[in-house]
C-alpha positions in Angstrom: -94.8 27.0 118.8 -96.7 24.4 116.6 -97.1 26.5 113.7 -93.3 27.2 113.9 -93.1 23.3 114.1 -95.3 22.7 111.0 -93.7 25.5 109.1 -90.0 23.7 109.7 -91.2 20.6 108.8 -92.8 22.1 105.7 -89.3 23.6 104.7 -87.4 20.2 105.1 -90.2 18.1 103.1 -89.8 21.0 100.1 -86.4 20.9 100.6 -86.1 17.1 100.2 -88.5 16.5 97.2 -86.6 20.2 95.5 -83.4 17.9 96.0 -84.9 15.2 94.5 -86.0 17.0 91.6 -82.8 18.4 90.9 -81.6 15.1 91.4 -83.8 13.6 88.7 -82.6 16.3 87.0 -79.1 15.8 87.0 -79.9 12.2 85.8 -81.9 12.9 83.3 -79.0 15.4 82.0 -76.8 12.9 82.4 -78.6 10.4 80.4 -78.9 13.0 77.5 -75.1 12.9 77.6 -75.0 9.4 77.6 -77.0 8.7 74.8 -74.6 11.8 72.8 -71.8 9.6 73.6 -70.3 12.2 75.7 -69.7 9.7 78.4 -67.3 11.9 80.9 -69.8 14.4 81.0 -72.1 12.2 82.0 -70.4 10.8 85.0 -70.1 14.4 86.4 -73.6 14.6 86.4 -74.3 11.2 88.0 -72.0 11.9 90.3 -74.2 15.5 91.2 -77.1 13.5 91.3 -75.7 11.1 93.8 -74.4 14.1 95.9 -77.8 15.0 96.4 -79.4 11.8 97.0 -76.4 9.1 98.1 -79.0 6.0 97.3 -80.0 6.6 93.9 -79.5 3.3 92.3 -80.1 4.4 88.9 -77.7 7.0 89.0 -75.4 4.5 90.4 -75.9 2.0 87.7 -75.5 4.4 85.0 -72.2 5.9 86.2 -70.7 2.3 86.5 -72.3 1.5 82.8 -70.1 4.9 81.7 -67.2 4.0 83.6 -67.2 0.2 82.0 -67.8 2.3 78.2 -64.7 4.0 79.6 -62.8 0.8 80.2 -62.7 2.5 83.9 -63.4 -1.5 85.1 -62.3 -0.9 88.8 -64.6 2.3 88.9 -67.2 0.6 87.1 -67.3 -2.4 89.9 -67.6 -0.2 92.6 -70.9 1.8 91.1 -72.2 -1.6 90.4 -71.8 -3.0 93.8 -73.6 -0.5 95.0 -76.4 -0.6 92.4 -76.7 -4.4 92.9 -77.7 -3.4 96.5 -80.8 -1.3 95.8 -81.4 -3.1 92.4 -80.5 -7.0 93.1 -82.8 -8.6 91.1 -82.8 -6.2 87.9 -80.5 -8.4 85.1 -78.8 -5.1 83.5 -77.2 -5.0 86.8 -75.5 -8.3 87.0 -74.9 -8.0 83.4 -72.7 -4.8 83.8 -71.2 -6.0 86.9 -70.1 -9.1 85.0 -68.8 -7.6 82.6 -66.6 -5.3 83.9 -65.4 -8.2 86.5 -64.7 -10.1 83.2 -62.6 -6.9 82.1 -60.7 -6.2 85.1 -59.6 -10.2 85.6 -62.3 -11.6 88.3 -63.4 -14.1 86.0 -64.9 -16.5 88.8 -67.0 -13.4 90.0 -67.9 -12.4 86.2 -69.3 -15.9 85.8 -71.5 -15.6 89.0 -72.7 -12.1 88.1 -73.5 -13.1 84.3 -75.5 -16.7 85.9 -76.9 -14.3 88.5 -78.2 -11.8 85.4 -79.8 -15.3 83.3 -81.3 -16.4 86.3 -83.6 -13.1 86.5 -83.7 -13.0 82.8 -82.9 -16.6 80.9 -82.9 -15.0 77.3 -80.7 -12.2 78.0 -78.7 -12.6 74.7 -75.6 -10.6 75.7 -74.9 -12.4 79.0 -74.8 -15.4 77.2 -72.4 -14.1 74.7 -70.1 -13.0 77.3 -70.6 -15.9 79.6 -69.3 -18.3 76.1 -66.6 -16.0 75.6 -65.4 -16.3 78.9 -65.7 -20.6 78.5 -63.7 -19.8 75.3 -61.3 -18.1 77.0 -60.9 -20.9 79.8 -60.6 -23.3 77.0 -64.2 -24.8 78.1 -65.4 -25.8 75.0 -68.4 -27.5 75.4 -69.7 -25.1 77.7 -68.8 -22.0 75.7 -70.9 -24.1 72.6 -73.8 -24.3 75.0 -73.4 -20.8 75.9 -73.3 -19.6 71.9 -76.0 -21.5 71.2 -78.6 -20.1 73.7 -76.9 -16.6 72.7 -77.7 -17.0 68.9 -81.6 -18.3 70.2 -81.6 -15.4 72.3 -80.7 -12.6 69.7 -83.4 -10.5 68.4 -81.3 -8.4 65.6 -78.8 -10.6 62.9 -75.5 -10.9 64.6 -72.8 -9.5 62.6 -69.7 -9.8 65.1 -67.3 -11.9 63.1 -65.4 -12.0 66.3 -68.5 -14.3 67.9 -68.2 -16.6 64.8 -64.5 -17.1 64.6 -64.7 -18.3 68.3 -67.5 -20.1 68.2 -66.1 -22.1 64.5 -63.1 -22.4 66.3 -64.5 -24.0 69.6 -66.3 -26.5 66.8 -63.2 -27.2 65.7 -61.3 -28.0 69.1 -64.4 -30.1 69.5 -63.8 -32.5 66.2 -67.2 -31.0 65.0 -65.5 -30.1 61.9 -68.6 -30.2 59.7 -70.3 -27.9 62.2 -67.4 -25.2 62.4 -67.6 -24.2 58.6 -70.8 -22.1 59.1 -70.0 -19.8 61.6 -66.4 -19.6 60.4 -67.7 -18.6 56.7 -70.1 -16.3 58.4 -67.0 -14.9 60.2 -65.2 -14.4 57.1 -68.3 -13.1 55.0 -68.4 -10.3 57.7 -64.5 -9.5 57.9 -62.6 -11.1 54.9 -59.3 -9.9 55.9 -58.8 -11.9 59.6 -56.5 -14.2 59.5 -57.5 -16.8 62.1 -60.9 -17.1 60.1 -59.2 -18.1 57.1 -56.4 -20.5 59.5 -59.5 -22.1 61.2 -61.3 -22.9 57.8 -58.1 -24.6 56.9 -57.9 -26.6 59.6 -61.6 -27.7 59.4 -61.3 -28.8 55.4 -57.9 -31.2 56.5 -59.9 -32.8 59.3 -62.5 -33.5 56.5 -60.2 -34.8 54.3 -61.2 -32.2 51.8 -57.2 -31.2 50.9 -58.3 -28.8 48.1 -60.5 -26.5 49.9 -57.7 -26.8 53.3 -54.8 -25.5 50.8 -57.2 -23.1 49.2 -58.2 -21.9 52.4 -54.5 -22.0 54.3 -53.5 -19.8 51.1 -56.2 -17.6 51.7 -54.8 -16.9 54.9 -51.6 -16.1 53.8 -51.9 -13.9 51.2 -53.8 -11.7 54.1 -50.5 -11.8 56.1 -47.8 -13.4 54.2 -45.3 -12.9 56.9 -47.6 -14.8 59.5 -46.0 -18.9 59.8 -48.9 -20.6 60.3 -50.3 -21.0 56.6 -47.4 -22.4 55.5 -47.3 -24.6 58.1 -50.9 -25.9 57.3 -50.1 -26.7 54.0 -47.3 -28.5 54.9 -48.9 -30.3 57.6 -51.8 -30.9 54.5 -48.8 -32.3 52.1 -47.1 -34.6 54.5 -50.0 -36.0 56.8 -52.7 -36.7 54.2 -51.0 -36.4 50.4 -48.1 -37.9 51.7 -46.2 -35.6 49.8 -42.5 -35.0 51.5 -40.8 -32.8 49.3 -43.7 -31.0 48.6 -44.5 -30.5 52.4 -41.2 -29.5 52.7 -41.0 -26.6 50.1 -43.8 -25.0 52.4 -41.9 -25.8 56.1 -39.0 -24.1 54.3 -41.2 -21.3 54.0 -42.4 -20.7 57.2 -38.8 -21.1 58.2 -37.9 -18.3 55.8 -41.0 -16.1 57.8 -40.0 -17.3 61.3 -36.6 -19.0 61.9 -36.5 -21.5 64.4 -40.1 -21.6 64.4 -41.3 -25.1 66.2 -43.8 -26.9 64.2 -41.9 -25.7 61.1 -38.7 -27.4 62.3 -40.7 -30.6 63.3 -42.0 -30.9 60.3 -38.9 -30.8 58.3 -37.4 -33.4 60.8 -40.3 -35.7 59.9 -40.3 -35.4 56.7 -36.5 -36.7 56.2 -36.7 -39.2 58.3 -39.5 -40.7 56.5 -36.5 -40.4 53.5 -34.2 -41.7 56.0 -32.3 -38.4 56.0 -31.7 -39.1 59.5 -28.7 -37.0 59.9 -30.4 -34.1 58.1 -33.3 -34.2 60.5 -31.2 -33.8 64.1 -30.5 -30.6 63.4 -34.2 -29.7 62.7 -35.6 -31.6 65.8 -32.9 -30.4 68.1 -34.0 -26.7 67.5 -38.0 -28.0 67.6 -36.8 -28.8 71.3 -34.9 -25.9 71.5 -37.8 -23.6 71.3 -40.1 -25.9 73.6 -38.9 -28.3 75.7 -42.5 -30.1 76.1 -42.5 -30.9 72.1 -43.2 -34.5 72.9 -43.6 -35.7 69.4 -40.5 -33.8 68.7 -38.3 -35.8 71.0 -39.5 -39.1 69.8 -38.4 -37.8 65.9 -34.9 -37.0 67.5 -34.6 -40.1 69.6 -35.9 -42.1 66.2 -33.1 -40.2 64.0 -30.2 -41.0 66.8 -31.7 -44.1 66.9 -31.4 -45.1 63.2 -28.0 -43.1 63.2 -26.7 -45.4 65.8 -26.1 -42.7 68.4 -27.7 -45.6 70.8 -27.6 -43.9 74.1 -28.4 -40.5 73.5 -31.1 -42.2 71.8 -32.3 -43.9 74.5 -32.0 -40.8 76.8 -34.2 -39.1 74.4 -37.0 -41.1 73.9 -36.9 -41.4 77.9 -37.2 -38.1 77.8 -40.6 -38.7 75.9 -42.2 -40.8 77.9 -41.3 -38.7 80.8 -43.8 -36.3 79.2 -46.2 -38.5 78.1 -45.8 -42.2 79.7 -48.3 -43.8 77.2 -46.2 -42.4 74.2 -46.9 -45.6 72.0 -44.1 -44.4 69.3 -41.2 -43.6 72.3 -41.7 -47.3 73.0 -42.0 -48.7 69.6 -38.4 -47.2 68.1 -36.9 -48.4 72.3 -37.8 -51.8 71.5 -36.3 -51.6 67.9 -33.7 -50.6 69.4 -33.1 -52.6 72.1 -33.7 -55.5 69.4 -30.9 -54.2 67.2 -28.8 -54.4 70.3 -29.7 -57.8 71.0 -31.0 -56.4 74.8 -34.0 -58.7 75.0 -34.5 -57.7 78.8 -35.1 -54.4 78.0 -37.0 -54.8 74.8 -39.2 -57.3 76.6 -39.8 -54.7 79.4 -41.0 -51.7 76.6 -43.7 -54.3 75.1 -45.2 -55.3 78.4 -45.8 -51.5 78.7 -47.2 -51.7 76.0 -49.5 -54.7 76.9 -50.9 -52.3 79.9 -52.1 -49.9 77.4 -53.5 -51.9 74.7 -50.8 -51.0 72.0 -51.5 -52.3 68.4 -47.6 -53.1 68.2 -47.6 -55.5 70.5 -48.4 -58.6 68.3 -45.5 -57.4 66.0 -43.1 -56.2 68.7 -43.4 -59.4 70.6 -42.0 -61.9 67.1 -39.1 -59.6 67.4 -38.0 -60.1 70.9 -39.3 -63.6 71.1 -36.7 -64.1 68.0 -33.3 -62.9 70.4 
């Protein structure tokens, strides 16, 4: 009876370790696939291998790192949760996992899996990466900076993803670290000369820095890789009428992006700006009504439209419009500026006085000014 005993046992032992051969088999094949790039073969042999031996973490982690290659992201998560259970403190883990949370629209859970993944390994470059990307995403610029940086300190190999250096210039930029954007945003456009938000960022970075040349050279740039894209134009007319103070000139390039995009916004605006600074108030209503038209929040746009009324003498739809402003943005220094001229050129000192006591609260530099007038009713 014993030896019957012993010979079972002996049969379910060679059983188990045969199954785990063939299960380290089946990985191994799998992996061979893998690295061919033949990644739907190489699930179904992960998924043998599991068959065989249910907690095989590796085999578990490498299906989910297939199904993320796959852009299979729900898949991918569920291989990974289970991974993460028999390998929680291994970083590849988190990594994937965050990844394909990132992917699939978890971003709070992506963050936590890509921190979990630095904590076991603090110079894991590509966790970094994706951790700033997600920041950039979020429109968290200092942290997606932070993020970059440890990346590009992190890196073993030269990073040649002009993606990576677009953002990163760009996030420079949104910081007013203009100097510091132009040398991952040239990098970018070294690596990939024909993206147009390179060329739009590099643009944007020489105006800041007063350097006009280099912004139009750079805005042109940009559109001769996509001529029918508006936002060139509009640089260079934004270039023209904030810094050369150049109206007709910034208008010949608004008129262009008009001519690309009708209607379009900023274009309008600018137009609308422009000829009121030639007091062509009537010629800019038009302009500004269609800049608020296409977005209602255009808070610079409704003061332009209440300043055009304004000087028009369309005095209460005027008023109502620069209300308007400051119902979007209460400190709105202009919106209360062109209210008090008004109310001035109406002889209302009540309400005039009542705009540059606002004003007061925040500190306005038009007070001073302001004040002569309404004392003078």
């Amino acid at each position: 009876m014993k030896k019957i005993s012993f010979l079972l046992a002996g049969i379910i032992v060679a059983g188990m370790t045969l199954q785990a051969q063939d299960a380290t088999t089946l990985l191994n094949e799998g992996l061979t696939l893998k690295n061919q790039k033949k990644v739907v073969e190489a699930i179904d042999k992960f998924k043998k291998a599991l068959a065989l031996k249910p907690d095989y973490t590796e085999a578990m982690y490498e299906m989910g790192w297939c199904h993320n290659d796959l852009k299979e992201y729900t898949s991918a998560i569920a291989s990974l949760r289970k991974a993460r259970v028999g390998w929680p403190t291994i970083p590849k883990v988190h990594f994937e996992l965050g990844y394909a949370f990132d992917k699939n629209g978890n971003t709070d859970s992506a963050i936590a899996s890509l921190q979990k993944c630095l904590q076991y390994k603090t110079d894991y470059s590509l966790a970094w990466k994706q951790l700033g990307t997600i920041y950039y995403t979020r429109d968290k610029i200092e942290d997606a900076l932070l993020c970059y940086n440890n990346y590009e300190r992190a890196a073993k190999d030269s990073i040649k993803d002009y993606l990576y250096f677009y953002r990163k210039g760009f996030c420079y930029n949104a910081a007013k670290k203009y100097d510091s954007a132009l040398v991952p945003l040239n990098r970018s456009s070294q690596l990939k000369a024909d993206y147009l938000n390179t060329w739009l960022e590099l643009g944007f970075a020489y105006s800041r820095l007063k350097k006009l040349d280099e912004s139009i050279t750079y805005y042109k740039k940009a559109i001769t890789v996509d001529p029918k894209s508006h936002v060139g134009y509009n640089g260079i007319g934004e270039v023209y009428r904030d810094y050369k103070k150049e109206m007709n000139e910034a208008m010949t390039w608004y008129l262009k992006a008009l001519e690309v995009k009708p209607k379009e916004r900023k274009a309008c605006f600018g137009m609308g700006y422009c000829l009121n600074s030639q007091q062509k108030y009537a010629d800019a209503i038009p302009y500004l009504r269609t800049a608020i038209a296409e977005e209602a929040t255009y808070t610079a746009a409704w003061v332009e439209l209440g300043y055009s009324l304004f000087k028009t003498g369309a005095y209460t739809e005027a008023e109502e419009k620069l209300k308007q402003a400051l119902l979007l943005n209460s400190k709105n220094e202009n919106a209360r500026y062109y209210l008090v001229l008004m109310y001035v050129a109406q002889k209302n000192k009540a309400r005039a006085q009542e705009q540059v006591d606002e004003l007061k609260k925040n500190g306005s530099k038009y007070v001073t000014e302001l004040q002569t007038k309404v004392s003078a009713l």
